[in-house]
C-alpha positions as a Markdown table, in Angstrom:
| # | Residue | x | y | z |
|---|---|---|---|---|
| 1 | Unk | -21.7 | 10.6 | -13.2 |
| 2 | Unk | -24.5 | 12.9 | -12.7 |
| 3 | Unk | -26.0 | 14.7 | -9.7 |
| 4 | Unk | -28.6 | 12.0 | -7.8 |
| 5 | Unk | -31.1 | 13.0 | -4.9 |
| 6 | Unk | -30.7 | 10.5 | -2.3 |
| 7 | Unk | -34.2 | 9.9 | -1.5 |
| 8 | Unk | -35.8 | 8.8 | -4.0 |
| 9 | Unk | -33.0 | 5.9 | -4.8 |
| 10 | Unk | -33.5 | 5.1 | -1.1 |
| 11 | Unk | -37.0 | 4.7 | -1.4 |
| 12 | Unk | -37.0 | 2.8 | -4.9 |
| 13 | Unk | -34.2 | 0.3 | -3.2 |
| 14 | Unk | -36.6 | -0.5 | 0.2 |
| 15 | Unk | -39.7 | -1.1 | -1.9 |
| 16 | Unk | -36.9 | -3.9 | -4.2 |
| 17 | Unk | -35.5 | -5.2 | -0.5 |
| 18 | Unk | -38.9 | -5.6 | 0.9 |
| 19 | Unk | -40.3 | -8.7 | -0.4 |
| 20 | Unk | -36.8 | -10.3 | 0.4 |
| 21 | Unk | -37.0 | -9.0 | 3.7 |
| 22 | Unk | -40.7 | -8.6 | 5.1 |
| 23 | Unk | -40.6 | -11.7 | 6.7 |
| 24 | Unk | -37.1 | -11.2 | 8.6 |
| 25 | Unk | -37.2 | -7.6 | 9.7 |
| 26 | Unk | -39.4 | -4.4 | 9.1 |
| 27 | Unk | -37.9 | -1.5 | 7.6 |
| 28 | Unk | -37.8 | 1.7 | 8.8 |
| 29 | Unk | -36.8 | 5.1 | 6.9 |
| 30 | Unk | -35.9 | 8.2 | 8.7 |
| 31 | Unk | -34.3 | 11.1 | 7.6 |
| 32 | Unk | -32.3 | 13.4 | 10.5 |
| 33 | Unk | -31.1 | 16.2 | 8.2 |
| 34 | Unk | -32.5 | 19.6 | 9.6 |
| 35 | Unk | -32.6 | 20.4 | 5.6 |
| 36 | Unk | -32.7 | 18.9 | 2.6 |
| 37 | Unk | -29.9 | 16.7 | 1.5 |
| 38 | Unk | -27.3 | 17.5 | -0.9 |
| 39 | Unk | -27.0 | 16.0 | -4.4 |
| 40 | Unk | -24.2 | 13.1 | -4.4 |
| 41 | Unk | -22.3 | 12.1 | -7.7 |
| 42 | Unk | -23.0 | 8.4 | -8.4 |
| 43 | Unk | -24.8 | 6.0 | -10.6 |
| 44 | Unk | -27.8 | 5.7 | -8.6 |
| 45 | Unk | -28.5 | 1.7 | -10.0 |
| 46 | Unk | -25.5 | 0.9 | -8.4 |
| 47 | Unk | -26.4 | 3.0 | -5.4 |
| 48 | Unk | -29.9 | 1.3 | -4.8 |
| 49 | Unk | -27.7 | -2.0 | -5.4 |
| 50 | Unk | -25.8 | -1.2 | -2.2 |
| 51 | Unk | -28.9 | 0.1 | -0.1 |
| 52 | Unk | -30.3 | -3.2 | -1.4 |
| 53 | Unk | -27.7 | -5.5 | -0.1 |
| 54 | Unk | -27.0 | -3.6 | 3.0 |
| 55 | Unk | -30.8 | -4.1 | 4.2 |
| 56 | Unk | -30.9 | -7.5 | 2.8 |
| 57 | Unk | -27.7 | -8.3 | 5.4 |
| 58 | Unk | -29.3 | -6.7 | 8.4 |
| 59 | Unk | -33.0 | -8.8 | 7.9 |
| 60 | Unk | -30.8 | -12.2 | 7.7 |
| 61 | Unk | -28.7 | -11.2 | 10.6 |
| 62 | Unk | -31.8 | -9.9 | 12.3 |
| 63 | Unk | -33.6 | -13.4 | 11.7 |
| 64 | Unk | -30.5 | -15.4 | 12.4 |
| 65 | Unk | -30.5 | -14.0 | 16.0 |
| 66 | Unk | -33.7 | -15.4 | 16.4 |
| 67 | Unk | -35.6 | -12.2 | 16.9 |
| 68 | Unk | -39.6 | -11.8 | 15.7 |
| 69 | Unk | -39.9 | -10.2 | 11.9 |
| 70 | Unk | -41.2 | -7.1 | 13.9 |
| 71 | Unk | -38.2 | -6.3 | 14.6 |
| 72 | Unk | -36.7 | -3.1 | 13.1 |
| 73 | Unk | -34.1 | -2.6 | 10.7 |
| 74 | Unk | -33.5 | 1.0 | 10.4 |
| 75 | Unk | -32.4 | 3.0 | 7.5 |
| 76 | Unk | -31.5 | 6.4 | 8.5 |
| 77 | Unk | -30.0 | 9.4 | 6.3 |
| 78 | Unk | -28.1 | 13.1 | 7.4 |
| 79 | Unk | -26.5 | 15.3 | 6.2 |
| 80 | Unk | -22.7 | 15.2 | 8.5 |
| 81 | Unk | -20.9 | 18.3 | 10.1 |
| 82 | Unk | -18.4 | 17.6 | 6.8 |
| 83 | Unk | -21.2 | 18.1 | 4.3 |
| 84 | Unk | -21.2 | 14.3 | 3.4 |
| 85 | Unk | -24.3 | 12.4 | 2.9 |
| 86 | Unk | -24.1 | 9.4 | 5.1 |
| 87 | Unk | -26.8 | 6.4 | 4.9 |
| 88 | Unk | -26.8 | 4.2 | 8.2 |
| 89 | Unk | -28.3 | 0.7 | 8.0 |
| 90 | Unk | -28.9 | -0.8 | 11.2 |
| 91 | Unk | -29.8 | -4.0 | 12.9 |
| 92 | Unk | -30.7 | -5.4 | 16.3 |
| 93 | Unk | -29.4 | -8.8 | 15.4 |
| 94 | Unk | -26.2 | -10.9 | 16.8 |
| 95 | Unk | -23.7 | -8.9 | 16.2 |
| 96 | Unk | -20.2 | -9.3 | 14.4 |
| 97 | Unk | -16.6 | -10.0 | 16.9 |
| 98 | Unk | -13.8 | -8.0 | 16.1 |
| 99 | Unk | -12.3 | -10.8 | 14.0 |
| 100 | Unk | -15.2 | -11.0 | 11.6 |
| 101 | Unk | -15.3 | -7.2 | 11.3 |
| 102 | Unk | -11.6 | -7.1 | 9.9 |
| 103 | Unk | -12.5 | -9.8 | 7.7 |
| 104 | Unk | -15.9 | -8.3 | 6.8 |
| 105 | Unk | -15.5 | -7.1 | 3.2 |
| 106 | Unk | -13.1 | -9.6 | 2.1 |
| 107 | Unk | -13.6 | -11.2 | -1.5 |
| 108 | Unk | -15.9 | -14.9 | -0.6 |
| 109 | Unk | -15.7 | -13.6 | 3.3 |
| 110 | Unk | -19.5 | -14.7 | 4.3 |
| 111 | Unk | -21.0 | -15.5 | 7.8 |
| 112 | Unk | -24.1 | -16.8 | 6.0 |
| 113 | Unk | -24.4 | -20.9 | 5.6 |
| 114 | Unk | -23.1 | -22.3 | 2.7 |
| 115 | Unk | -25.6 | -22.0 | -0.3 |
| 116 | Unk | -27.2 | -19.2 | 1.1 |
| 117 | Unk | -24.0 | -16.1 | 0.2 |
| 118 | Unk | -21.3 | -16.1 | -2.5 |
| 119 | Unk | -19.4 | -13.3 | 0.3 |
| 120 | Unk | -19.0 | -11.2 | -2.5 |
| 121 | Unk | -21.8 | -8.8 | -1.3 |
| 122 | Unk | -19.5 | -6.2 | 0.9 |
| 123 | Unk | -16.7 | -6.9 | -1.3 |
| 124 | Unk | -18.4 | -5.3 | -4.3 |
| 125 | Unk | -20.4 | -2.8 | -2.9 |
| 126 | Unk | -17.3 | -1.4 | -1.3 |
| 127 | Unk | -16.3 | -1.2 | -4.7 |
| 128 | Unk | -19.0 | 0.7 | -6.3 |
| 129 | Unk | -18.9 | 3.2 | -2.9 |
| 130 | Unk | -15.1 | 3.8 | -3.4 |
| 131 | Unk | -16.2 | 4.6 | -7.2 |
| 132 | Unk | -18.5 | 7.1 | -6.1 |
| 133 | Unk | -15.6 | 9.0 | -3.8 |
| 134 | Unk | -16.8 | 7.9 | -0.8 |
| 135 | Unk | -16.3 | 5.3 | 2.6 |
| 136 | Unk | -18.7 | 2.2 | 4.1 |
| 137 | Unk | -17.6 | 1.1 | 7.3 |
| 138 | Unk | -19.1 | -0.9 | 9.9 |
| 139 | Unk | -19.4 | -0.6 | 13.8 |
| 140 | Unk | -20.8 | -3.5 | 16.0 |
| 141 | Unk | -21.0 | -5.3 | 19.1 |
| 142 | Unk | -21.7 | -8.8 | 19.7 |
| 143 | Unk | -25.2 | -9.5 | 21.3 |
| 144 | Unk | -26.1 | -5.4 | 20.0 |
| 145 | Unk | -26.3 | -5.9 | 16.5 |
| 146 | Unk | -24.8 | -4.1 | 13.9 |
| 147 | Unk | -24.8 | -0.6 | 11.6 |
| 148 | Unk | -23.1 | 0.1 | 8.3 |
| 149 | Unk | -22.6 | 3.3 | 7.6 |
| 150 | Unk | -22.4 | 4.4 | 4.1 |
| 151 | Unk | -20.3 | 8.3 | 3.7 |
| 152 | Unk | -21.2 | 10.1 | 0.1 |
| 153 | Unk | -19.4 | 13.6 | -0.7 |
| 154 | Unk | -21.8 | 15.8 | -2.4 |
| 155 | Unk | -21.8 | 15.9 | -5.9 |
| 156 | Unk | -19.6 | 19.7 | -5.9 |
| 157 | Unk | -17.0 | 17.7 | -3.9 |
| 158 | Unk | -17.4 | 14.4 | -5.6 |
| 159 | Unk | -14.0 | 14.7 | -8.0 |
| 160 | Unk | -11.7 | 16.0 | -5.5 |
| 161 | Unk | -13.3 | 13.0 | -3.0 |
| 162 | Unk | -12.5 | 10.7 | -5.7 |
| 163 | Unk | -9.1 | 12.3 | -7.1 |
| 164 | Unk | -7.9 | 11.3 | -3.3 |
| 165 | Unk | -9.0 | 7.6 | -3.4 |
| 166 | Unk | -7.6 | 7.5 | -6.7 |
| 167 | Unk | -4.4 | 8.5 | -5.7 |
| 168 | Unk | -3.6 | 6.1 | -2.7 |
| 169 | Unk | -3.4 | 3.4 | -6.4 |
| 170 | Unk | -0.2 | 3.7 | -7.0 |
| 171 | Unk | 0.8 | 2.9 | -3.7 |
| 172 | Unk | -1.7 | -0.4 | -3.3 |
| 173 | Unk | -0.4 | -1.2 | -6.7 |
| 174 | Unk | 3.5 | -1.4 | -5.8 |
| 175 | Unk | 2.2 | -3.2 | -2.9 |
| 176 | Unk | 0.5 | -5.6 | -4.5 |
| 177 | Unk | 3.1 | -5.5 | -7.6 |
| 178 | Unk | 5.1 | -9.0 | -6.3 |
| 179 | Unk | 1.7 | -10.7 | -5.3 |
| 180 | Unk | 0.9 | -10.0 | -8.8 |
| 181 | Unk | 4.2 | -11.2 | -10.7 |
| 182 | Unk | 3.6 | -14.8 | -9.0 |
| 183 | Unk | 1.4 | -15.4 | -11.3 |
| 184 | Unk | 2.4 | -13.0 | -14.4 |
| 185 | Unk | 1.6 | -15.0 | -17.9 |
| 186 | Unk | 0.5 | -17.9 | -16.6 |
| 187 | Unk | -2.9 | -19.2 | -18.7 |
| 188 | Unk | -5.9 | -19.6 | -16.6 |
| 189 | Unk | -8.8 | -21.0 | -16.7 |
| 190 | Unk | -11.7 | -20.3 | -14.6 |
| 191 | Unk | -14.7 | -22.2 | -14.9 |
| 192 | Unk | -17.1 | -20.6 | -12.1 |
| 193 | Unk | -20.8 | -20.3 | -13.3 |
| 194 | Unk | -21.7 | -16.9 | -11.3 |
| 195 | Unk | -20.5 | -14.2 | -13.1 |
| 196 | Unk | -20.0 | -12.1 | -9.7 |
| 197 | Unk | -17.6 | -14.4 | -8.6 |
| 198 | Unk | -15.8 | -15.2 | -11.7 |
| 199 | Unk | -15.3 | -10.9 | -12.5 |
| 200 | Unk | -13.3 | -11.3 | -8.8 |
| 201 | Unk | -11.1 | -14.2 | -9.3 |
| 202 | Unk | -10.5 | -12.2 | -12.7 |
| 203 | Unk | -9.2 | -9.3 | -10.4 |
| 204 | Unk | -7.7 | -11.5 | -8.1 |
| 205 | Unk | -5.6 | -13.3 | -10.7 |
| 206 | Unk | -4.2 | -9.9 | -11.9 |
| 207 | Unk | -1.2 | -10.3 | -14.0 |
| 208 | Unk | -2.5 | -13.9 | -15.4 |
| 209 | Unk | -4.2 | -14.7 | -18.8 |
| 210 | Unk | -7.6 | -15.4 | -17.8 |
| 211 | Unk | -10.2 | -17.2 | -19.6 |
| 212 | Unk | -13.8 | -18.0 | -17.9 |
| 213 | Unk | -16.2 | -21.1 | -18.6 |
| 214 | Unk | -19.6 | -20.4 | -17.1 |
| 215 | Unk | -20.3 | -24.1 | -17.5 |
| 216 | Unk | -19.0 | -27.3 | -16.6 |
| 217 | Unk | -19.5 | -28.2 | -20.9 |
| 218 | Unk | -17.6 | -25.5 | -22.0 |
| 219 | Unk | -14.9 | -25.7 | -19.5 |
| 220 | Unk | -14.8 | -29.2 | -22.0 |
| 221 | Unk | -14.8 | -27.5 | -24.9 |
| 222 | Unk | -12.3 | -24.6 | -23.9 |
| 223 | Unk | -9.9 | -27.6 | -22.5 |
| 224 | Unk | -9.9 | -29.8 | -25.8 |
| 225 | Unk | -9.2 | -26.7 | -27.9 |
| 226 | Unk | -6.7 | -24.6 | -25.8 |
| 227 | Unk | -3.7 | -24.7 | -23.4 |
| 228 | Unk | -4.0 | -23.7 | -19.8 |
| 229 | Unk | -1.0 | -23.7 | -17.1 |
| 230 | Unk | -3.7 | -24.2 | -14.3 |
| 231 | Unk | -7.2 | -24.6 | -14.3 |
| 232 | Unk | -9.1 | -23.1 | -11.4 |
| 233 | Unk | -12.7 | -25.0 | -11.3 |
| 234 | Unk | -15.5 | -24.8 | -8.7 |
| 235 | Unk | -17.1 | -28.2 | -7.8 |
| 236 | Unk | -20.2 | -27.0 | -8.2 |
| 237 | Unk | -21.4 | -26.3 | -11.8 |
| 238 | Unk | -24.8 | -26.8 | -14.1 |
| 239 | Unk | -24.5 | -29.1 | -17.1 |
| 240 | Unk | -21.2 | -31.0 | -15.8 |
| 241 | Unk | -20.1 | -30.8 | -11.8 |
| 242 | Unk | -16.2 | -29.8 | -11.5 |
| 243 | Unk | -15.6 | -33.5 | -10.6 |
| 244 | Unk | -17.1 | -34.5 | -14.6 |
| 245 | Unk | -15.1 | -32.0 | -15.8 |
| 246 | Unk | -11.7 | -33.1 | -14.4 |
| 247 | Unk | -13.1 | -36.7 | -15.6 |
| 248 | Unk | -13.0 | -35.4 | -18.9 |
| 249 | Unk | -9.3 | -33.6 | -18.6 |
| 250 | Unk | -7.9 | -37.4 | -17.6 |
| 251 | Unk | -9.4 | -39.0 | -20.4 |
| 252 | Unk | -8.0 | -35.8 | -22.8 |
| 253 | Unk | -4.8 | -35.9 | -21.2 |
| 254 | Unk | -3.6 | -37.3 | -17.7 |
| 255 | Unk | -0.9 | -34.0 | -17.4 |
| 256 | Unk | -3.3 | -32.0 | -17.9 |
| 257 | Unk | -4.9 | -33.4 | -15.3 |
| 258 | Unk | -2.6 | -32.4 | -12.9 |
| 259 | Unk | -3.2 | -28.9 | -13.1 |
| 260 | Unk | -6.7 | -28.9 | -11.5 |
| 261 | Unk | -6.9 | -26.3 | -8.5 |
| 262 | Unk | -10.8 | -26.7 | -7.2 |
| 263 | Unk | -12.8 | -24.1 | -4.6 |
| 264 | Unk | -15.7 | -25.2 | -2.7 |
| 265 | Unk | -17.5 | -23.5 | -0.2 |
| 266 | Unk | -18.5 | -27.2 | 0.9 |
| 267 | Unk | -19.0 | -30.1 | -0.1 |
| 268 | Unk | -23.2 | -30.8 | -0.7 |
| 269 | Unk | -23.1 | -34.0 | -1.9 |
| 270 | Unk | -21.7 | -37.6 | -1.1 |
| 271 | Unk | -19.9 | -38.0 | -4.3 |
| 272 | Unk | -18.1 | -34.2 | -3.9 |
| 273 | Unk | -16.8 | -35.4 | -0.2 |
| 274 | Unk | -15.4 | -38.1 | -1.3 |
| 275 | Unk | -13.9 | -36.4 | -3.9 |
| 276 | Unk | -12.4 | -33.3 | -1.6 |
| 277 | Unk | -10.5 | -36.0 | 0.6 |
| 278 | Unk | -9.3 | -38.0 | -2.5 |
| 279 | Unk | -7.9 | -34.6 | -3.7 |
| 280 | Unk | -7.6 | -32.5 | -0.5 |
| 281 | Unk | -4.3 | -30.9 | -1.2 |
| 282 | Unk | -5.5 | -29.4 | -4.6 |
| 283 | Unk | -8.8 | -28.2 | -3.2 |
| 284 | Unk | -9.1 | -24.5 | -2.0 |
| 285 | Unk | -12.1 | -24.1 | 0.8 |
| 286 | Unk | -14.2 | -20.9 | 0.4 |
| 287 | Unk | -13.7 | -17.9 | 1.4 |
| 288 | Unk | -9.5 | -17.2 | 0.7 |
| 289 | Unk | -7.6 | -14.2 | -0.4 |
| 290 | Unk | -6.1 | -13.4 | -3.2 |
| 291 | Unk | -2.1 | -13.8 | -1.5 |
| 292 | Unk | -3.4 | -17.7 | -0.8 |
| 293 | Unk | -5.1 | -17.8 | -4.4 |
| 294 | Unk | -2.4 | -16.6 | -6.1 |
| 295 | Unk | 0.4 | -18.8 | -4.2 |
| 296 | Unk | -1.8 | -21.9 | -4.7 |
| 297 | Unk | -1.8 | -21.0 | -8.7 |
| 298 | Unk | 1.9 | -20.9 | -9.1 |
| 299 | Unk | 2.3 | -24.2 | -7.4 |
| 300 | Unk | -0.1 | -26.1 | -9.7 |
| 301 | Unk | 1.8 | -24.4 | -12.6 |
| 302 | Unk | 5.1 | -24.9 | -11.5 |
| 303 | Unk | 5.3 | -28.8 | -10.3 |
């Protein structure tokens, strides 16, 4: 990764955020360095897709509080005492208890209405800050609002910074090591038609044989030509909904039928709720974890 001035990446990422947000919030740049600020290390696509998402968040929270679109979302950069570049995006809106802020970056975690947020927005760009070395952490107060704060070593320190992330793996990795061996070579198919989503059940499923149908029709075409311990479908799906495609398993074969897992973030229509209380025990409600996902898998595959 190369050397990337903050500013302009920042200013490129409001003028992308501001036709989603103009009629939420107004945004507000202001830079508090006393001098200019230090190079960071990063891919700066990914970096205005973090900026983007941040300030996206803070207008909906803003709105959702009920406040007037004048209402300011502020974007503010400095250079810290450590040298690190930190970006601050901050919100007068609701606010977030302290059970929702340990929850907050959770993969499918969303405090947005269902349709409106997949809850992988945190989860990912968490990701593509840890990538860069550095930290995004959030401080907030109910009825206050709410500021993430986004930490960036500068681009001399940037490979020690992520050297020492990198080497807290092997650790998460032997903790995670039995999570993942619940599942080990199992075949799994995913049929989820946002690619976001699918990439994270991909990592979620770690240790499995993964295959992924973007559609409802080739989740048909994938089960008539392969073999699958457990299929993991969303309800939800163009071309054929998950409930057409688990109608097309039974008439293929009724076993195979039995290892449907669905996930739903609710059901939107009629037909779907009828269908989540007819099959309630091997539906899983949006957002979970990856221990729950995981546990859930093995006991489809192993009845």
């Amino acid at each position: 990764m190369r050397p990337v001035a903050v500013g302009p990446v920042l200013a490129s990422a409001l003028r992308l955020a501001e036709h989603s947000v103009r009629h939420r919030a107004t945004l507000i740049l202001r830079d508090e360095s006393e001098s200019a600020l230090p190079a960071v290390a990063c891919d700066a696509t990914k970096l205005a897709q973090v900026v983007v998402n941040l300030v996206v968040n803070a207008a909906y929270a803003t709105a959702e509080a009920g406040r007037p679109s004048s209402t300011p979302v502020r974007v503010t950069t400095r250079r810290a005492p450590d040298g690190w570049v930190e970006i601050a995006v901050a919100d007068e809106g609701a606010g977030m208890s302290p059970a929702t802020q340990q929850r907050l970056f959770e993969p499918f975690f969303t405090t947005k209405g269902h349709g409106q947020g997949t809850g992988l927005g945190l989860y990912v760009s968490l990701g593509i800050v840890r990538s860069f070395g550095g930290e995004l952490s959030v401080e907030s107060a109910e009825g206050v609002g709410t500021t993430m704060r986004m930490r960036l070593p500068p681009s001399d320190a940037a490979p020690l910074a992520r050297a020492r992330e990198e080497s807290a793996a092997p650790a998460a990795s032997a903790r995670t090591s039995v999570q993942d061996d619940s599942v080990s070579g199992l075949s799994v198919l995913v049929v989820e038609d946002d690619p976001e989503v699918a990439a994270s059940l991909r990592r979620m499923l770690a240790g499995a044989t993964v295959t992924v149908a973007e559609s409802g029709d080739s989740a048909v075409e994938d089960l008539e030509t392969g073999r699958y311990d457990v299929v993991l479908c969303d309800l939800m799906l163009p071309v054929l909904t998950g409930m057409e495609v688990f109608a097309a398993a039974e008439r293929l074969d009724a076993r195979l039928a039995r290892r449907f897992l669905f996930m739903t973030g609710g059901p939107v229509t009629e037909d779907a709720r009828r269908f989540v209380e007819l099959h309630d025990r091997r539906v899983l409600a949006k957002p979970f974890d990856s221990s729950l996902l995981r546990e859930r898998i093995r006991d489809v595959a192993t009845q």
